[in-house]
C-alpha positions in Angstrom: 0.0 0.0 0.0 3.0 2.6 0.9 3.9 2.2 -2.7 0.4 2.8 -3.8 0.4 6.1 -1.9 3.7 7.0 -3.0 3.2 6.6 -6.5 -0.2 9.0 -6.1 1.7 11.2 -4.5 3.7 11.5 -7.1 1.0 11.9 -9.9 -0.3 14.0 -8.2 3.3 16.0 -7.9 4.5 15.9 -11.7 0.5 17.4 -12.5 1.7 20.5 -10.0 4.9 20.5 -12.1 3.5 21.0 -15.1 1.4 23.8 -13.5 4.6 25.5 -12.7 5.5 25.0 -16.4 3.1 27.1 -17.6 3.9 29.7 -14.8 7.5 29.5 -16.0 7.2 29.6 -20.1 3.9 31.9 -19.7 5.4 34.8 -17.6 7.2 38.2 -18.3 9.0 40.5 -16.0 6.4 43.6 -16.0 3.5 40.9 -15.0 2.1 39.2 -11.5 3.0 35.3 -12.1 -0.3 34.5 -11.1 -2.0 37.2 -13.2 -4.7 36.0 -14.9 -2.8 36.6 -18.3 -0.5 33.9 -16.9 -2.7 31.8 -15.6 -5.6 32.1 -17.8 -6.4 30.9 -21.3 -6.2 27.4 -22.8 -2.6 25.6 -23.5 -1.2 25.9 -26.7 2.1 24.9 -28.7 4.5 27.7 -28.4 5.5 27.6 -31.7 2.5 27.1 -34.0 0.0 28.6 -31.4 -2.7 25.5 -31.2 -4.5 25.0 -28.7 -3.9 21.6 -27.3 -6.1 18.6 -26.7 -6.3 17.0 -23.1 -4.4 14.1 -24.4 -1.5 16.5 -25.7 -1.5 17.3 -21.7 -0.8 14.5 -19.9 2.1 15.5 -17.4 5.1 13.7 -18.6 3.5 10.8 -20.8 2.3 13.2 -23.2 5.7 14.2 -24.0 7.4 11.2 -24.0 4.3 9.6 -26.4 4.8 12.4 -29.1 8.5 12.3 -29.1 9.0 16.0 -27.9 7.6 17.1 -30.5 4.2 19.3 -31.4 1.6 16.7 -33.2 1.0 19.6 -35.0 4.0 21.5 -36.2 6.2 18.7 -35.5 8.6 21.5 -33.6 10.8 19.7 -31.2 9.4 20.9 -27.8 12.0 22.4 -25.2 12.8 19.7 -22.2 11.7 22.4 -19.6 8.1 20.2 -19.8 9.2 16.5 -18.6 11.9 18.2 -16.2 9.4 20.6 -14.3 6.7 17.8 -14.4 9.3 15.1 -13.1 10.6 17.5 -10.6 7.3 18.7 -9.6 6.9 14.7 -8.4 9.8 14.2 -7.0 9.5 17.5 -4.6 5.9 16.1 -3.5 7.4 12.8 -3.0 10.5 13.0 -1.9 9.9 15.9 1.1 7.2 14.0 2.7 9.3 11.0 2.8 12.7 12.6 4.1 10.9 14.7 6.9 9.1 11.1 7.5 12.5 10.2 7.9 13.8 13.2 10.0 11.3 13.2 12.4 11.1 9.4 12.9 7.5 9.3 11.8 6.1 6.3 9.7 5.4 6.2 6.8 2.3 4.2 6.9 1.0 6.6 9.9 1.6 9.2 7.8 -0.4 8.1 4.4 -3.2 6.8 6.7 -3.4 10.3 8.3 -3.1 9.2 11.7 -0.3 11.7 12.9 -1.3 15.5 14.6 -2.9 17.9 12.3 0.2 20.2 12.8 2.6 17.5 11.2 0.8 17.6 8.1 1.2 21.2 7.8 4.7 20.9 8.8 4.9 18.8 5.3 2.6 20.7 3.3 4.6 23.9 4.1 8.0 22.4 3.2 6.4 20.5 0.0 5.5 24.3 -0.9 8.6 25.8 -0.5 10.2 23.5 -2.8 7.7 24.1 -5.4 8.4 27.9 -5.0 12.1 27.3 -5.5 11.5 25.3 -8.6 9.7 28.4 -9.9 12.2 30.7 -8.7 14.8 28.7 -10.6 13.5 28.2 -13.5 12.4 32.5 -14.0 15.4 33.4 -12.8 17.8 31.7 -15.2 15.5 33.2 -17.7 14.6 36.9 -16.8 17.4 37.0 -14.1 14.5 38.2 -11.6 12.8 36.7 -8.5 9.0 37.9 -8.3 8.0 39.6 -5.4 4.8 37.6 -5.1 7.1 34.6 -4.8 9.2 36.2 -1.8 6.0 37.0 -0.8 4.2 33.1 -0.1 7.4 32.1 0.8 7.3 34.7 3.6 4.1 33.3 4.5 5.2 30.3 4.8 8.1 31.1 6.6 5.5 32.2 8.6 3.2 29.2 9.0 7.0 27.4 10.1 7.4 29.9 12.6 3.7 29.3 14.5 4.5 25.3 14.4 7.5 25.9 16.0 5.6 26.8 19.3 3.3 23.8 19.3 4.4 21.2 21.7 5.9 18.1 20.1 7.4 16.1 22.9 7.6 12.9 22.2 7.8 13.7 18.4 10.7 15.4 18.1 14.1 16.1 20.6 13.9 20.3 20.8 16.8 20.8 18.4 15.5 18.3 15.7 13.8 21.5 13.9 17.2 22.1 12.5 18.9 20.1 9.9 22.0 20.0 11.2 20.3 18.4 13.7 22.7 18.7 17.1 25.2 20.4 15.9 23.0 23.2 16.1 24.1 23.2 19.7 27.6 24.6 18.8 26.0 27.6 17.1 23.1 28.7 18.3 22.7 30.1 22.4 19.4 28.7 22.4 17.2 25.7 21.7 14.3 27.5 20.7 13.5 26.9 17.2 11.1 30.5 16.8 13.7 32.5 18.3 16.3 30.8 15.5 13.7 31.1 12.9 14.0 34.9 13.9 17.8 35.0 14.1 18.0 33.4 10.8 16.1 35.6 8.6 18.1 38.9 10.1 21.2 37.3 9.4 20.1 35.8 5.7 18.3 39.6 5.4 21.3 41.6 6.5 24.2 39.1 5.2 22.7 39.6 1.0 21.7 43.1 2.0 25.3 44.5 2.6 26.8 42.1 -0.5 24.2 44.1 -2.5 25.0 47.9 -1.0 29.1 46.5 -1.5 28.3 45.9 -5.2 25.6 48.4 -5.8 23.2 45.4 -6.8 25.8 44.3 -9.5 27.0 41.3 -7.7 23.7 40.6 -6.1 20.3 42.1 -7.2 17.3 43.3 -4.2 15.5 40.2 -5.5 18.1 38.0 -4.0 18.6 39.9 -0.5 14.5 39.2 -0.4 15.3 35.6 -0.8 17.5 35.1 1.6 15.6 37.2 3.9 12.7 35.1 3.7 14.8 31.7 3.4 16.4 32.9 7.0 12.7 32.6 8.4 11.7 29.3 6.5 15.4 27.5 7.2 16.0 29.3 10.7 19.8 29.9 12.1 22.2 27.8 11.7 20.8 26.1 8.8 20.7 29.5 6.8 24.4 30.0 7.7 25.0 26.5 5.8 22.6 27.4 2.6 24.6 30.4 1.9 27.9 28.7 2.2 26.9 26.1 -0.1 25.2 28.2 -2.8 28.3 30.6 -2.9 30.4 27.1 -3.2 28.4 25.3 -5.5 27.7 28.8 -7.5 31.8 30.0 -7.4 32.6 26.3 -8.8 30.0 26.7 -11.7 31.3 30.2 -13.1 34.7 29.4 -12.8 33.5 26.3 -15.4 32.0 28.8 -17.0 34.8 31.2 -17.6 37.4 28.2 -18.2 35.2 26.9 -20.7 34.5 30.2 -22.4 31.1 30.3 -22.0 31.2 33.3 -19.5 33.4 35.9 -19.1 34.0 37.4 -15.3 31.9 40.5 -16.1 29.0 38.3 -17.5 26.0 38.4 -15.1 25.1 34.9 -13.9 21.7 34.2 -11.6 22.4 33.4 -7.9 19.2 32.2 -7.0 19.6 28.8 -8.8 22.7 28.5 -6.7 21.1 29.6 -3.5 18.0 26.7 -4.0 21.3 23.8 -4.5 22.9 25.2 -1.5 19.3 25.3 0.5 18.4 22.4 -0.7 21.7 20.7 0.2 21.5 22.0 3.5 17.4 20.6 3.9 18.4 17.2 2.6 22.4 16.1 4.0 22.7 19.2 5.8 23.7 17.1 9.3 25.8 15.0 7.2 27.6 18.3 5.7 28.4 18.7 9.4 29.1 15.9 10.6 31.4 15.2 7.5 33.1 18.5 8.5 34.1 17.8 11.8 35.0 14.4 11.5 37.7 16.0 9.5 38.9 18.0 13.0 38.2 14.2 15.0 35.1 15.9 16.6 
């Protein structure tokens, strides 16, 4: 039965996916994403401008079925479809399953809703953040902006976060188990309290990106991102922000320097961080104790 579930929940995932497809392809720079010019109107191939049948939409089968191509046109169709849809699956899969995992919860309670209301929204919450950064990504690789509508839910739901953090949990979770680094947030944190680090967090995220930004004068990192990370800081909490930005300025100072070696950038092309920031946070949500205790093992700790 759990793979039953699973599998739904991962229908059910790539449809979302190919939701934020069309948020993704569909949206400009001087528009709301969820405007109703967006939003609105039937599907159609990008390239000859039919409207598409519901067969033509099936999330991922519909794609593989016609080849990539248009049935109409025949015009090869860009890979952003199966990779948002597939991704869009995984996120509403995978999350559920790894904070199963982080909070010791089973799995089987969990699909048979037998756990505390708060739990669920614990999931739902996290599940929604990752969709958001899968949006993020994908815009900002494009139009090298982050919506403020985006920063917005995210804020919300860095808010929602910050309200479960108060509800009682004992004998769910051991009080520093809100934190991906698990105990090592011990070493960096003066308290236990996860609202108070959910606080911390988003003035450090906030203040860190808004300095790097007044440094640069928004050349090195745009007001879009120092909203991200302000936000992130309130979803993530302290430490686990701390570790996000060291891995996106990692993972994102190893990708340009491919880049430039490979000639495809030059060091005063401009290159999106908030891809980089969503791998580092993302690294952080999923190994982030390992990160650490990787790190210290190094030192015998």
């Amino acid at each position: 039965m759990i793979f039953i579930y699973s599998f739904l929940l991962f229908v059910f995932g790539i449809a979302i996916g190919s939701f934020a497809n069309v948020l993704t392809l569909r949206y400009q720079p001087e528009q709301n994403v969820f405007s109703k010019s967006v939003i609105g109107g039937r599907s159609h191939c990008m390239h000859c401008g039919k409207t598409l049948a519901w067969y033509e939409l099936i999330p991922l089968f519909s794609f593989l079925i016609q080849g990539g191509r248009c049935r109409s046109c025949k015009a090869l169709l860009t890979l952003q479809y199966p990779l948002l849809e597939f991704f869009g699956g995984i996120i509403t899969l995978i999350v559920p399953l790894f904070l199963n995992a982080f909070y010791g919860v089973s799995n089987e309670f969990f699909f048979t809703l037998q756990l505390p209301w708060w739990y669920y929204g614990i999931v739902l919450a996290w599940v929604l953040v990752f969709l958001l950064f899968l949006v993020i990504t994908v815009i900002d690789l494009k139009h090298y902006i982050i919506p403020n509508e985006i920063n917005v839910i995210l804020f919300v739901l860095g808010i929602i976060l910050f309200a479960l953090s108060f509800i009682d949990k004992s004998g769910v979770v051991l009080p520093f188990r809100d934190s991906f680094v698990r105990q090592y947030i011990l070493l960096f944190s003066p308290v236990e309290n996860p609202a108070v680090n959910r606080i911390a967090g988003m003035l450090v995220g906030g203040l860190f990106f808004w300095m790097l930004s007044a440094v640069t004068r928004g050349r090195g990192i745009g007001f879009g991102d120092v909203k991200l990370a302000f936000v992130a800081g309130l979803v993530f909490g302290w430490p686990d922000i701390a570790l996000a930005i060291m891995l996106s300025f990692i993972v994102g100072g190893i990708w340009s320097a491919g880049l430039v070696v490979l000639g495809s950038k030059t060091m005063r092309d401009k290159v999106p961080f908030a891809p980089f920031f969503v791998v580092g946070a993302s690294l952080t949500f999923f190994f982030g104790y390992f990160i650490m205790k990787g790190y210290f093992s190094v030192f015998g700790l």
